[in-house]
Phi, psi and omega in degrees: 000136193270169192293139147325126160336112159317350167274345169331270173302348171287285184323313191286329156293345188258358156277317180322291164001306181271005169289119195322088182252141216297147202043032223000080195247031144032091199249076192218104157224226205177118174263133163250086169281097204055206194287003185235144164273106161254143178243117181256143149298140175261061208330309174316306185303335191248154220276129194273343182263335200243358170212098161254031184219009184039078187252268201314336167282348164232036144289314194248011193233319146336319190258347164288319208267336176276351187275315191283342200257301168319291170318300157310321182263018161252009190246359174108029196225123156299160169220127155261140166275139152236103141318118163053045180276355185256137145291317097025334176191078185317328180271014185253115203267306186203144162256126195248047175311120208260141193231028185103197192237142188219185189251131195279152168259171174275340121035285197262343165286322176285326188268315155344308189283332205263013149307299171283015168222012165276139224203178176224121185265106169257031187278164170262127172320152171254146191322000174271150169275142195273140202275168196285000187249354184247359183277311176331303227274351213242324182284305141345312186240017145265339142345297189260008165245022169080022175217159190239135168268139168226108173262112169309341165333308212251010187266308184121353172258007169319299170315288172317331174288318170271006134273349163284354140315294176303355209239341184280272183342305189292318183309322177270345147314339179276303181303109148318323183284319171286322164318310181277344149308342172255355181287306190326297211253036208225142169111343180339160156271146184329285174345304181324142195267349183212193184084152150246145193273150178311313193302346178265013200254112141357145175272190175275166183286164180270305182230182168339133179227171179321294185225158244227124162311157162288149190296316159322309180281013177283197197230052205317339184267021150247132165343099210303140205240168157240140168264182192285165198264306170247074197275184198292136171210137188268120173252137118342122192214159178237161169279323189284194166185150206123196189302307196300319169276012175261359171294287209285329169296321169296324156323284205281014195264302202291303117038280176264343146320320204273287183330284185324328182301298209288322173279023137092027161258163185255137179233162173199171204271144160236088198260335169316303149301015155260010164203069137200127206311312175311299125000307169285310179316296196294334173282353177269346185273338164309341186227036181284147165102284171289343164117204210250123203287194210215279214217163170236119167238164185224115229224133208205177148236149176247140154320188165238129169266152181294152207273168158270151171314195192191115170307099154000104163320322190286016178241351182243347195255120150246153191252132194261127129337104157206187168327106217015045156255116168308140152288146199224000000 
């Protein structure tokens, strides 16, 4: 197989990229060789106070590998995926191998398109319901990446999941460490390349709502708004658990993102009880029996909010010596 055209593989990193990550600190980078991708965890990137076993960083490094696997099988390219194949080398998140050529489905073209407009809306929602063919749709493509949606409306665990939201957020307003770690990358100028930026920050609630955005993400130079009282939340669960599956849960979390983009809902993260230990416990036992839950979203319609930036690839990329690859 001859070498891929190089805007190829430019386009499928500069999709990888966009993929979400807690605060967006892009805990991410990328070896290229020949016909092959590695997606490495950035060790430097992940948040030591609030993920120190790095879960939400191979979520978002997960979630990095399916926007480049996509992005490539929409351009008309097989792929073999290796999730966490070396043991020998625990930060090499996935090997990404080009296998020839395939026919793009419209499928990997619609999600393909709906990368570069997906976005984490921490705005307030509007009171409709997401209707029952887009929820099908959303359940449907964590399906098909090895992970399951459990929407709390209908299970009977809202409450207890939204008040362990409420009970993660007071803990960490209580922590100096955790404050300043979310002060460090939260609050940016428009510009920043990495981080969030204020103009992407929510306004404050007028009052309280069932379950409470971070306090880190307002916007304080905007008006206090009332957001919906009960949206819809989603949890992402795997049967396994550990690293490898907490890769393949960022798949199918970036998966059911794009899908919510191409059917025009807006989503965004509850991430607060998955980075306090206390928190975390009662939340794998709310969902014992069913696996092991990964992320909480919380899924709407929305206004469209502005993307946040992204680093420049050529900063992230390194190119390996190999058979007609120039060293860089």
């Amino acid at each position: 197989m001859s070498r891929p055209l190089p805007t190829v593989f430019d386009q499928a990193l500069a999709s990888a990229v966009r993929a979400p990550s807690p605060h967006n600190t892009q805990p991410w980078r990328f070896v290229v060789e020949h016909e092959v991708i590695e997606v490495w965890l950035d060790r430097d990137r992940v948040l030591g106070i609030a993920d120190p076993h790095g879960r939400e960083a191979r979520l978002a490094c997960g979630a990095a590998a399916f926007n480049l696997v996509l992005c490539l099988r929409a351009n008309g390219l097989a792929v073999v995926v290796r999730m966490l194949p070396d043991p020998a080398e625990p930060d090499l998140v996935a090997v990404i191998r080009l296998d020839g050529n395939q026919k793009a489905t419209a499928a990997e073209r619609k999600l393909a398109e709906a990368v570069f407009r997906r976005h984490t809306n921490r705005r307030p929602l509007l009171d409709k319901e997401v209707p029952s063919t887009a929820r099908a749709a959303l359940k449907s493509a964590a399906l098909q990446e090895g992970g399951q949606i459990e929407y709390l409306n209908v299970s009977g665990r809202y409450t207890p999941v939204a008040s362990l939201v409420r009970q993660a957020e007071a803990l960490q307003a209580d922590d100096p460490d955790f404050r300043a770690e979310a002060a460090f990358w939260t609050h940016r100028e428009p510009g920043s390349l990495d981080g969030v930026p204020r103009t992407a920050s929510g306004p404050p609630p007028y009052r309280p709502g069932v379950v409470t955005l971070r306090a880190s993400h307002e916007n304080e130079n905007l008006p206090p708004r009332q957001y919906e009282q009960e949206p819809l939340l989603g949890v992402l669960l795997t049967r396994d658990r550990g690293p490898h599956a907490e890769v393949r849960a960022g798949m199918a979390m970036q998966r059911v993102l794009l899908t919510a983009t191409a059917e025009g809902l807006a989503t965004s993260f509850l991430s607060q009880p998955f980075e306090t230990p206390r928190t975390r416990e009662s939340l794998d036992h709310i969902f014992a029996g069913l696996g092991q839950p990964h992320t909480l979203l919380r899924i709407g319609y929305g206004s469209p909010t502005r993307l946040t930036a992204r680093r420049p690839v050529e900063d992230i990329l390194t190119h390996r010596t190999g058979p007609d690859v120039p060293a860089s």
